[in-house]
C-alpha distance (Angstrom), angle and dihedral (degrees) to the residues before:
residue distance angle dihedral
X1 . . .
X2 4.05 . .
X3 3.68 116.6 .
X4 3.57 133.9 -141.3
X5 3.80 125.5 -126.4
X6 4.10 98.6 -111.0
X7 4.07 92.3 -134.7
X8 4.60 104.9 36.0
X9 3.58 94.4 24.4
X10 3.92 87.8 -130.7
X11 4.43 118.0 150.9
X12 3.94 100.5 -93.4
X13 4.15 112.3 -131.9
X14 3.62 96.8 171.7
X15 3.55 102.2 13.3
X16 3.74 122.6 -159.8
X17 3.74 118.1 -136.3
X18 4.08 128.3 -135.5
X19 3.70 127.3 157.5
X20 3.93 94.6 -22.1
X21 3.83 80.8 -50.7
X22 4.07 119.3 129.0
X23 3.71 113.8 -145.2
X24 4.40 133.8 -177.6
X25 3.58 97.5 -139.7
X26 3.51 143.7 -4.2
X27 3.92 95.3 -101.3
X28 4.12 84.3 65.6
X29 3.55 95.1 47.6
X30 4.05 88.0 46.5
X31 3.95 86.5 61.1
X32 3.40 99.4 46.7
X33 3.87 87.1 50.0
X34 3.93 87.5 51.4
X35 4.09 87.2 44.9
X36 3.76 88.5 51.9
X37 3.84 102.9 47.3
X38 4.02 90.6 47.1
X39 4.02 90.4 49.4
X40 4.20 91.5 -117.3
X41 3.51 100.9 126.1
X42 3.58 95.4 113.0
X43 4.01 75.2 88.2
X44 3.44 86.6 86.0
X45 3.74 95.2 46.4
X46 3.89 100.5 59.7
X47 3.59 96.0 60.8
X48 3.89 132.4 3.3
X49 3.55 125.2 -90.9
X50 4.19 92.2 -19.9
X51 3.70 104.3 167.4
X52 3.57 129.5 103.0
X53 3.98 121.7 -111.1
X54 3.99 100.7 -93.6
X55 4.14 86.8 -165.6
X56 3.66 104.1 132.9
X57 3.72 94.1 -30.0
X58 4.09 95.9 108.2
X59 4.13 120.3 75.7
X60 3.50 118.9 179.8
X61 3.72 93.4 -149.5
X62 3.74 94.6 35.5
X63 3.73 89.5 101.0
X64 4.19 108.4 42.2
X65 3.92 93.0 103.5
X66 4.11 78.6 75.3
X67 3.96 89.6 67.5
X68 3.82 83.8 67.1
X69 4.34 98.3 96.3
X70 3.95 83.1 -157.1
X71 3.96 86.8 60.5
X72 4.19 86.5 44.0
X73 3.55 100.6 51.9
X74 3.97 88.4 59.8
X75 3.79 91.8 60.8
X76 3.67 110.0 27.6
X77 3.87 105.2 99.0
X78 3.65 96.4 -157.5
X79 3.88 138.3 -17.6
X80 3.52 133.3 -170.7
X81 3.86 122.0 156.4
X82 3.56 118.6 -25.5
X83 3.73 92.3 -22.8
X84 3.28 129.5 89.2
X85 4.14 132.0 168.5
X86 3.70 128.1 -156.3
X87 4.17 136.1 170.0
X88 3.65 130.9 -140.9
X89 3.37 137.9 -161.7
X90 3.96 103.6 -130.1
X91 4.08 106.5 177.5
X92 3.55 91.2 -177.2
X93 3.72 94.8 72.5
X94 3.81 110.1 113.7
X95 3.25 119.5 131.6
X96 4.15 141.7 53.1
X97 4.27 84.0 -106.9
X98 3.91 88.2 50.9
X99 4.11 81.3 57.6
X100 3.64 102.7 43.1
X101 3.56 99.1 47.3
X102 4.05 99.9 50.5
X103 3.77 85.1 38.9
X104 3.86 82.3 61.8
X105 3.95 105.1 48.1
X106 3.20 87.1 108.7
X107 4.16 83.0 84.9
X108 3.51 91.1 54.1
X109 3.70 102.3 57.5
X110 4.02 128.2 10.9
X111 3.57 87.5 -141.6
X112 3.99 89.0 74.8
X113 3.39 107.4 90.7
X114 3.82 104.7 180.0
X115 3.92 128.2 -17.8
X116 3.65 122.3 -159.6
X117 3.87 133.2 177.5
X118 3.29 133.8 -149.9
X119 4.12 101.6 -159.5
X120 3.88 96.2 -172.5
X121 3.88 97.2 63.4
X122 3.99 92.0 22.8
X123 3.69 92.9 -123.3
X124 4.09 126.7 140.7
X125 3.91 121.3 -159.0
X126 3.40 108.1 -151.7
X127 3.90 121.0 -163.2
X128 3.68 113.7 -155.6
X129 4.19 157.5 -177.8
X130 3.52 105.6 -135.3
X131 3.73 84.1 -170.1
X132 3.61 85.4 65.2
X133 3.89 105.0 32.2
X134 3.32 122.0 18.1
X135 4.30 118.2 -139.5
X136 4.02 90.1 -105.4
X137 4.04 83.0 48.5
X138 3.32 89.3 64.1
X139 3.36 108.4 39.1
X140 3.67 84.1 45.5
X141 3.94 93.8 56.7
X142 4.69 88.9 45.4
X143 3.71 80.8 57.8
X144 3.37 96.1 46.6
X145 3.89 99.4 48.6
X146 3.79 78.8 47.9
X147 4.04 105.8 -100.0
X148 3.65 98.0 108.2
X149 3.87 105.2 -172.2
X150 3.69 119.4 -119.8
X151 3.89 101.1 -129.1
X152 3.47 124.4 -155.2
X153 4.33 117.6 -177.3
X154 3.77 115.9 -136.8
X155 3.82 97.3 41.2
X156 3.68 150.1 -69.9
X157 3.68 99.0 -67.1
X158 3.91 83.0 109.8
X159 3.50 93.6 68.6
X160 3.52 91.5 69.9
X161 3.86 97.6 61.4
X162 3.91 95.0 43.0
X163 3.97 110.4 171.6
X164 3.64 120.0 -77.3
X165 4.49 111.0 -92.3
X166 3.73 91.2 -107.3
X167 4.16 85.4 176.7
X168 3.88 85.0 50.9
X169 3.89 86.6 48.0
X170 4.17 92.4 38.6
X171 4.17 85.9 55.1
X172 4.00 84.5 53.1
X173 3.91 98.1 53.8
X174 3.49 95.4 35.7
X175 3.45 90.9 49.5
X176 3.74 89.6 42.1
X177 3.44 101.5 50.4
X178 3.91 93.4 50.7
X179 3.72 95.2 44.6
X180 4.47 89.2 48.3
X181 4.24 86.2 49.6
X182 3.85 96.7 37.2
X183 3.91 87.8 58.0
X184 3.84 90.3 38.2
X185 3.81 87.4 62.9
X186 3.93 99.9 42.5
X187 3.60 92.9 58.0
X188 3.95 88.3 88.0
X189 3.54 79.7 57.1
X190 3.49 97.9 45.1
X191 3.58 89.0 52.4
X192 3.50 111.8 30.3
X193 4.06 89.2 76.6
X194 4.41 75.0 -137.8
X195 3.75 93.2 -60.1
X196 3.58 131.6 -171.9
X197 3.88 95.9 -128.9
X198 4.33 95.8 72.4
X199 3.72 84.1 69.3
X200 3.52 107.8 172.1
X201 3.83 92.9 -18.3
X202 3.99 84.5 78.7
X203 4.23 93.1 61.9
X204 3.70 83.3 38.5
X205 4.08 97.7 66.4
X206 3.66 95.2 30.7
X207 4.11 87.9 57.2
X208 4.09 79.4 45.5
X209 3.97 89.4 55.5
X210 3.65 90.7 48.0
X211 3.57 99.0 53.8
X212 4.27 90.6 45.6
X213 3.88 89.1 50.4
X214 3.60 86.8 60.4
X215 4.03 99.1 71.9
X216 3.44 85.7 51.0
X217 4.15 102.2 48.3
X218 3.83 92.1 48.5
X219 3.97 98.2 33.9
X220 3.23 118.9 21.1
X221 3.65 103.9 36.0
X222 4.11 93.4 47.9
X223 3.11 94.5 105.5
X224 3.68 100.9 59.0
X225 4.09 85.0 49.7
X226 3.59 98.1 51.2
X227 4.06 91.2 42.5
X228 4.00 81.6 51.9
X229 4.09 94.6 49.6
X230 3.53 89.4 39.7
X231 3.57 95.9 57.0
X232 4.09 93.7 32.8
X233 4.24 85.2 58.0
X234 4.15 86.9 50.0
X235 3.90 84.7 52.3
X236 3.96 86.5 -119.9
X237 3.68 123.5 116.8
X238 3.34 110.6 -147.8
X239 3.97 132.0 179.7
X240 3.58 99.4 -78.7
X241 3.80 86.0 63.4
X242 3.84 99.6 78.1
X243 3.71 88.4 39.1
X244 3.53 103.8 54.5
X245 3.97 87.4 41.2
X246 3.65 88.0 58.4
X247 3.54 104.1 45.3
X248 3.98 93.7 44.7
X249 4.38 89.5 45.9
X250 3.88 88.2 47.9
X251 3.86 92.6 53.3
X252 3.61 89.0 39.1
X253 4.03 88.7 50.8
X254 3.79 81.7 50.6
X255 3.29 110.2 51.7
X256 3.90 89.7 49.3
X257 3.60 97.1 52.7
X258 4.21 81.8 49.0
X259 3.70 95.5 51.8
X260 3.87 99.7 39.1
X261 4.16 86.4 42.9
X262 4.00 94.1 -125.0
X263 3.86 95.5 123.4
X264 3.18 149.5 -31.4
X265 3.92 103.5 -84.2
X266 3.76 120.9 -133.7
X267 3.40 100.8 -88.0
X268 4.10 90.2 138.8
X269 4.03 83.6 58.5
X270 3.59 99.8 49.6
X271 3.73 89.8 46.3
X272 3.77 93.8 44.7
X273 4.25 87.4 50.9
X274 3.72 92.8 46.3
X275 4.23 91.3 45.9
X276 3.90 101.6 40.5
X277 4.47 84.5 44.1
X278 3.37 96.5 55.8
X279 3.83 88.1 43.5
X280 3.15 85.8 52.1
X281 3.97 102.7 48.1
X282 4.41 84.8 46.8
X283 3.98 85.3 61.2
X284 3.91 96.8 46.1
X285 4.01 86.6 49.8
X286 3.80 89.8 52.5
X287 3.45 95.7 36.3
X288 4.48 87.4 62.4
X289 3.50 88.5 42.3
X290 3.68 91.5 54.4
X291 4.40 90.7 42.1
X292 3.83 81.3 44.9
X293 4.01 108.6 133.0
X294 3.62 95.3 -134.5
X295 3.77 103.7 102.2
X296 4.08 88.8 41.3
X297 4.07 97.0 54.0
X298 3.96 85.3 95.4
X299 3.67 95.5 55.2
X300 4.33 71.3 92.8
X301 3.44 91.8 59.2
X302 4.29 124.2 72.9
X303 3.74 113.3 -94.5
X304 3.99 97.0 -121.4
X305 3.60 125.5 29.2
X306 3.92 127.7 -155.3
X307 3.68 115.2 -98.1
X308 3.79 122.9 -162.2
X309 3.87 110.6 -142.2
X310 3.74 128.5 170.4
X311 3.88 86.7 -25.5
X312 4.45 89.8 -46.3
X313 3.15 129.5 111.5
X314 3.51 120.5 -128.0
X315 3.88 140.6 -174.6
X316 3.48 126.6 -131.9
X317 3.58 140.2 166.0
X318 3.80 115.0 -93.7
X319 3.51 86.9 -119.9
X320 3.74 104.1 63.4
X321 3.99 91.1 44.1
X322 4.18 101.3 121.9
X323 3.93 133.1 -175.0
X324 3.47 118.2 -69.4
X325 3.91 99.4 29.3
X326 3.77 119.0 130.2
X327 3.87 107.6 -130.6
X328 3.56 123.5 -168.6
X329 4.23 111.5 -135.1
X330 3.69 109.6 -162.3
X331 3.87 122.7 -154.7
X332 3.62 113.5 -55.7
X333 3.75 96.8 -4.2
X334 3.67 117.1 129.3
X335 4.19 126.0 -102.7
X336 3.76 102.5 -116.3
X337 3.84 98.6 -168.9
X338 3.56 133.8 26.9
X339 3.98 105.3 -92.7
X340 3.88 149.9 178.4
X341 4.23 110.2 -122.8
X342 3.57 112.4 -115.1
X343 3.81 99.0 -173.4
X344 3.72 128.2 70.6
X345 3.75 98.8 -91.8
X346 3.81 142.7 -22.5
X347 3.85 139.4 -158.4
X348 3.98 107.9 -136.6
X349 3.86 126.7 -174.9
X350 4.20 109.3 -155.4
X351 3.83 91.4 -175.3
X352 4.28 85.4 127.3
X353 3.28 84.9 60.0
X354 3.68 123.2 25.8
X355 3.70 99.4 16.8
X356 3.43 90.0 -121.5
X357 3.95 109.3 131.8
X358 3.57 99.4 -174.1
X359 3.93 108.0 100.4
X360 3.69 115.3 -117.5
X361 4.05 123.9 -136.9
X362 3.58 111.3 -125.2
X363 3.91 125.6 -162.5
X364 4.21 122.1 -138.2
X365 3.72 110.8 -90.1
X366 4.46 94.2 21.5
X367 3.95 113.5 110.0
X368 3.19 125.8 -95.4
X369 4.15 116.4 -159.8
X370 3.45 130.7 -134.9
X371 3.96 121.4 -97.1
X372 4.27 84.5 39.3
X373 4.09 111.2 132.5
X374 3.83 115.8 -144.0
X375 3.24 116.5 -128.8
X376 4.20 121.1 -160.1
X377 3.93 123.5 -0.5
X378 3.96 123.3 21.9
X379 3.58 110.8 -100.6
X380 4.07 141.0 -179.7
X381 3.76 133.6 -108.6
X382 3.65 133.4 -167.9
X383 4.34 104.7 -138.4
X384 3.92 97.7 -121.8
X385 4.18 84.8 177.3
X386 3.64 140.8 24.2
X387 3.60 116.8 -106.2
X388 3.99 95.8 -100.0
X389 3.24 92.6 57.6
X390 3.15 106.3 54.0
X391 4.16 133.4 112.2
X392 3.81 85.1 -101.2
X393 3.49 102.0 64.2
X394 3.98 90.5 51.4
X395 3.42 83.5 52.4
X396 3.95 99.0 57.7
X397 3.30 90.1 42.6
X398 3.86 91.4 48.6
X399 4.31 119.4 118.5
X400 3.81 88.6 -126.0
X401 3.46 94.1 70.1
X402 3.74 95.5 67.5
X403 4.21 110.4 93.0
X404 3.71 85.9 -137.9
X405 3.48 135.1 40.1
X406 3.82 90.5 -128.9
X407 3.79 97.9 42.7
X408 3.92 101.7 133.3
X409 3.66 90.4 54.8
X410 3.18 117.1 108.3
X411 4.40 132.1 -138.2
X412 4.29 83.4 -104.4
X413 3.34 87.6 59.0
X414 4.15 93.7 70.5
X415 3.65 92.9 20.5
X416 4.06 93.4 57.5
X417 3.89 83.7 67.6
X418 4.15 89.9 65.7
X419 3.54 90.8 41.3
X420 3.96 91.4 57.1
X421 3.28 84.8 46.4
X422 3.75 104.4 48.7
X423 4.22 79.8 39.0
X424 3.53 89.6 66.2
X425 3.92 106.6 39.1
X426 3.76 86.5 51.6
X427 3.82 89.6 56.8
X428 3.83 94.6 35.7
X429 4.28 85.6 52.2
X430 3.89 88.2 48.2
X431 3.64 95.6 50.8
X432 4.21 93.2 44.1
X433 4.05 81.7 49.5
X434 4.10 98.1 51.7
X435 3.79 89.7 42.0
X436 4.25 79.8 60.1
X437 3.71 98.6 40.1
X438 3.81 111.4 22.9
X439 4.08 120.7 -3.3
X440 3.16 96.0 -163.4
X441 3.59 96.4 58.1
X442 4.04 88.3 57.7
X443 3.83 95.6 97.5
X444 3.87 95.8 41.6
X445 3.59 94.1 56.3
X446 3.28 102.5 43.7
X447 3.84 102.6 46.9
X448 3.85 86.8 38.3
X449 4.13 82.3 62.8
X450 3.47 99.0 43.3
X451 3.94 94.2 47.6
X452 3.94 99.3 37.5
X453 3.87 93.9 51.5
X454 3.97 104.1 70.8
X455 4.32 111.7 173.4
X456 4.13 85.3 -160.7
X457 3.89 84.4 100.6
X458 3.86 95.2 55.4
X459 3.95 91.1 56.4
X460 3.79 101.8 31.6
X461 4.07 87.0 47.7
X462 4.05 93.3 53.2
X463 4.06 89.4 43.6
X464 4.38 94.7 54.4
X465 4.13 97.2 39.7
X466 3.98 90.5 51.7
X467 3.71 91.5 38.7
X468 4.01 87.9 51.4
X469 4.17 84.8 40.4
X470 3.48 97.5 47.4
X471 3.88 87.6 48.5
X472 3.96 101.8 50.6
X473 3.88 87.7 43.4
X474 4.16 89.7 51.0
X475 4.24 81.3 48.4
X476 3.86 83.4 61.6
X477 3.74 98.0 41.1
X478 3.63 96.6 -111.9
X479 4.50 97.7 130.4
X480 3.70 121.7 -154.2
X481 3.78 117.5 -157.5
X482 3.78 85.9 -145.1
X483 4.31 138.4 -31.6
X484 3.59 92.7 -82.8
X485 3.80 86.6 67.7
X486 4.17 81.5 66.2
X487 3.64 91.5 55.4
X488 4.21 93.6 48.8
X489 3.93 91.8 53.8
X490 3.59 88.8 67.4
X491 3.85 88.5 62.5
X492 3.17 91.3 48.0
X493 4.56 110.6 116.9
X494 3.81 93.0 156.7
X495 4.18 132.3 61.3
X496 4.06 110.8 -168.2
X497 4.01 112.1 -176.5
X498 3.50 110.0 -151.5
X499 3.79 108.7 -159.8
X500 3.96 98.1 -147.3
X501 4.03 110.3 -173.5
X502 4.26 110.4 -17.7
X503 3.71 141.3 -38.8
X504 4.06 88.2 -155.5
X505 3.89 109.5 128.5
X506 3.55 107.4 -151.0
X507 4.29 96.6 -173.1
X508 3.94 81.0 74.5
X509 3.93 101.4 39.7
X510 3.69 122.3 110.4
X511 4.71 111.0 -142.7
X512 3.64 111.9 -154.4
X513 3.59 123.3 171.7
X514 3.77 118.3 -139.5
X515 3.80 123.6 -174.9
X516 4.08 148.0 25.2
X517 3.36 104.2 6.4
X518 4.07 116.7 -104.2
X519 3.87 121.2 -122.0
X520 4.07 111.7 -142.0
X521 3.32 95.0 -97.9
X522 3.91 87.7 59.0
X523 3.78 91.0 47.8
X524 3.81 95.5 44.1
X525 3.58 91.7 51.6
X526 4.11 93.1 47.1
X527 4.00 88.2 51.7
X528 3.42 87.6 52.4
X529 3.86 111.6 51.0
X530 3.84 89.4 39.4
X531 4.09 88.1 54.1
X532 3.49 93.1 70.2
X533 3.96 99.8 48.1
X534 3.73 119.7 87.4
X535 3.74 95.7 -147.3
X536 3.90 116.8 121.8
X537 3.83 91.0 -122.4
X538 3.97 101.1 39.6
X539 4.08 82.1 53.3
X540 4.35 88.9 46.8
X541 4.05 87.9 53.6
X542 3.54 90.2 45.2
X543 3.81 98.2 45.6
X544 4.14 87.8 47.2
X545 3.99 93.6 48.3
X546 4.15 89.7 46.8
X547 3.81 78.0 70.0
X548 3.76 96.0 59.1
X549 3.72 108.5 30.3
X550 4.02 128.0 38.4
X551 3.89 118.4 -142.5
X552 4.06 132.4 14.6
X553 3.28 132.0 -119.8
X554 4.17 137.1 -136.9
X555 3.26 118.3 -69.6
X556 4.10 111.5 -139.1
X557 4.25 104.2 -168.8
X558 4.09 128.2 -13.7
X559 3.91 121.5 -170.0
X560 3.70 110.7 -173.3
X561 4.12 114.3 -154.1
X562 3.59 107.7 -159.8
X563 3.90 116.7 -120.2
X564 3.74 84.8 2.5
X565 4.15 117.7 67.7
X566 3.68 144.7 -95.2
X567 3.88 127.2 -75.8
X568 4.00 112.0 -160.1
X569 3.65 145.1 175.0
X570 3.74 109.9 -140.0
X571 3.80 115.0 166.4
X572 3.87 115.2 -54.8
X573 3.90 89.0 -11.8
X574 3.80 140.3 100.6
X575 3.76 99.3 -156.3
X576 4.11 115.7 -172.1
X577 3.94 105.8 -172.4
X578 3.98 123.2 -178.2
X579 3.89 141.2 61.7
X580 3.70 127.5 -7.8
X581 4.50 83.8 -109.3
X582 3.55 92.9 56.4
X583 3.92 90.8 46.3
X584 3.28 89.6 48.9
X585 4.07 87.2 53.2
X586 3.52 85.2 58.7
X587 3.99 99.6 50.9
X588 3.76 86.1 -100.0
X589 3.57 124.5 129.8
X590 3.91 129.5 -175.4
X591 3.93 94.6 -120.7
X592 3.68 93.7 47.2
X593 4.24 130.8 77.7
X594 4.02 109.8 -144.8
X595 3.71 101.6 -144.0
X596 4.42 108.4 -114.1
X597 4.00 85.2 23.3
């Protein structure tokens, strides 16, 4: 009897032994072991044999281009400290063992600090100490647990135009060519009204349907039978349950009516369900791809950025920013791209993307990621990456975001359990009513029940109508993370407006000056501390004192107090800038002159 290696699943020739345990190679057997000694084998007992061969897969020195820091810049997402986060591309993610265990590395090696997988695009982030692993380290141990990460130099942009499914689009044709010929060949039977003349012709094509529904029982409908036993083993039916029932009872149905020569089965049905499913299923894929967020993750961002060339500044859309432009970031405007500082020093808060609200200080020539706000004077950055591929859109696109661990599910998802249900009682109550009535009416009834009745509608239904909903609400600016978003505004009893920033519209605001006149100096010094702020009035006094005095001059140290004003040094002067409250803060009051202010 052949045996099966306890971790890959692969036929065992010379099997390797461990704790009543048979194994293909060493490298399996070397998991395991690592499994074991970190407590994670309940890998093994979420889904049957769920590892990947190890068999010549693992190099040791596979992996030392990563020591290069040139190399580790390219794919390190964002750093800061001793943390550091990263995403892979792991294609051999497939199951909900694949999952658990790399959303438990953490238990192999302290330097993990959090794991998370996203199973849809087969990517892992990985958050990490280099002090603890290094980046080869880690790629190292993937490999070794036997999810070697497919790694692609100058970012993850790739991941975004993934190669087509050809076995999703080989299930299609196959399934597509047997359904067009299987209804080619029952139109004599359509037609004939079961006429004497087809002769032998008739058994003829119905033995030629039988053998073309075969392809697409055993391949092209496996995926609706393993998504069935899948969910059957987690004690949950899901959707595929009622379809996979139906497609294997109709060929069942069929294949007795073709053997006991009462009909010709419904092999054009089955073939027809299968075909116009999996059609189905290859439009609901593209249609998420196409509501995907990515594109929309710099609706956060401004529209234009400021472009330094040949000593002018220049605006242009976000969009067409490309490495190697210097960009000039104003005071508490947001770093679109991920960028090298040019000037001597800047103040950066990465609450968008760490959380952390405390402002980091950042030296000339270190990187600076997008999503960071600058705090204080204007400075200049080199782009290093294009904006879609920076940390910020793996961010966005980051698990973590969602409010609930099941977020993209949608209400079929729970519901499609009661319809199995209801699907089944209906064709249970049918049967124990024929076997009252009419007996030989049992087997009709039933299978006609449990092939008529098809939940694909439910699902495919939801998936178009948000798509469609999420695309006329992105025509009027209104951005959903995702379709579930749709679902929660219908819960929604209570509307909070959460004034972020101001409402003031400076195009219809009147500056007048009132009080000792100020010498040029003064003015020029005004004009330029209010330059670099982003807030509708700072930009109103600077537009009214470009009228007055040419040039600007350098701006020392600027603190911006939220809601409040601006304090700056700007030359000789101490210049406090905001409402008559936060003057007053500062000892200031609006019918007094501080001397040197």
């Amino acid at each position: 009897m052949p045996q099966h290696c306890y971790h890959c699943g692969v036929d065992c020739d010379d099997s390797i032994l461990w704790n009543d345990k048979v194994f293909c190679c060493s490298g399996c057997k070397l998991v395991y072991q690592l499994l074991d000694e970190n407590g994670l084998c309940q890998y093994y007992d979420l889904t049957d044999m769920p590892g990947m061969t190890a068999k010549g897969h693992f190099v040791s020195d596979k992996y030392n281009y990563l020591d290069n820091e040139a190399i580790q810049e390219q794919l390190i997402q964002f750093k800061q400290g001793d943390q550091a986060h990263v995403v892979f591309y792991l294609p051999q993610i497939h199951c909900v063992s694949c999952v658990w265990l790399l959303e438990n590395l953490h238990k192999i090696n302290p330097g993990i600090i959090q794991s998370q997988t996203h199973f849809e695009k087969k990517e892992i982030k990985v958050v990490y100490q280099p002090s603890l692993i290094t980046l080869k380290e880690l790629v190292q141990l993937l490999a070794f647990v036997g999810y070697a990460p497919v790694i692609h130099l100058g970012g993850n942009d790739w991941l975004k135009k993934k190669k087509v499914n050809k076995k999703q689009l080989f299930k299609i044709g196959i399934a597509g060519f047997c359904f067009s010929n299987i209804m080619m060949l029952s139109f004599p039977e359509y037609l004939s009204n079961n006429a004497v003349e087809l002769g032998n012709l008739r058994v003829f094509f119905i033995y030629i349907n039988l053998l073309l529904s075969l392809p697409v029982l055993i391949y092209s409908a496996s995926d609706f039978f393993i998504s069935a036993y899948t969910g059957l083993r987690q004690k949950w039916l899901n959707i595929d349950a009622p379809i996979a029932l139906a497609i294997a009872v109709t060929f069942s149905r069929s294949v007795y009516e073709i053997l006991t020569q009462t009909g010709a089965g419904y092999l054009d049905s089955m073939s027809g369900i299968v075909f116009f499913m999996l059609i189905g299923r290859w439009f609901q894929d593209k249609s998420y791809d196409s509501f995907a967020f990515d594109r929309d993750y710099t609706s956060f961002f401004p529209l234009g950025v400021t472009v330094l060339q040949d000593g002018n500044e220049i605006n242009k859309p976000l969009a067409e920013l490309t490495k190697g432009e210097r960009v000039l970031i104003k005071s508490e405007e947001m770093i679109p791209a991920d960028s090298k500082l040019i000037s001597d020093g800047a103040l950066v808060d990465y609450s968008f993307v760490s959380g952390e609200n405390a402002p980091i200080e950042v030296m000339k020539g270190a990187l600076v990621y997008a999503g960071g706000i600058q705090k204080g004077r204007a400075i200049q950055l080199e782009v290093v990456k294009p904006v879609g591929q920076s940390y910020i859109t793996e961010l966005w696109n980051s698990p973590l975001l969602k409010s609930e661990k099941n977020a993209e599910k949608s209400f079929v998802h729970p519901w499609s359990q009661y319809f199995t249900i209801i699907l089944f009682a209906i064709a249970i109550s049918s049967g124990i009513y024929w076997s009252i009535y009419d007996i030989s009416k049992i087997m009709p009834a039933v299978t006609a029940v449990l092939i008529v009745a098809c939940p694909c509608s439910l699902l495919l239904t939801v998936t178009f109508t948000y798509g469609n909903v999420l695309r006329w609400l992105g025509k009027s600016k209104f951005y959903c993370k995702n379709a579930s978003v749709i679902e929660a505004i219908d819960k929604i009893d209570t509307i909070v407006f959460d004034k972020t920033g101001t409402l003031t519209n400076h195009a219809e605001t009147q500056l007048a000056y009132d009080g000792v006149p100020l010498s040029n100096n003064e003015m020029l010094a005004i004009k330029s501390i209010t330059k670099e702020s982003l807030h509708p009035l700072s930009q109103l006094i600077a537009q009214y004192y470009f009228s007055k005095v040419d040039g600007v001059v350098e701006v020392n140290k600027i603190e911006n107090f939220i809601g409040k004003g601006t304090k700056a040094n700007c030359g000789d002067f101490e210049v406090l800038i905001g409402s008559a409250s936060f003057l007053a803060s500062n000892h200031v009051y609006a019918n007094q002159q501080k001397e040197g202010s």
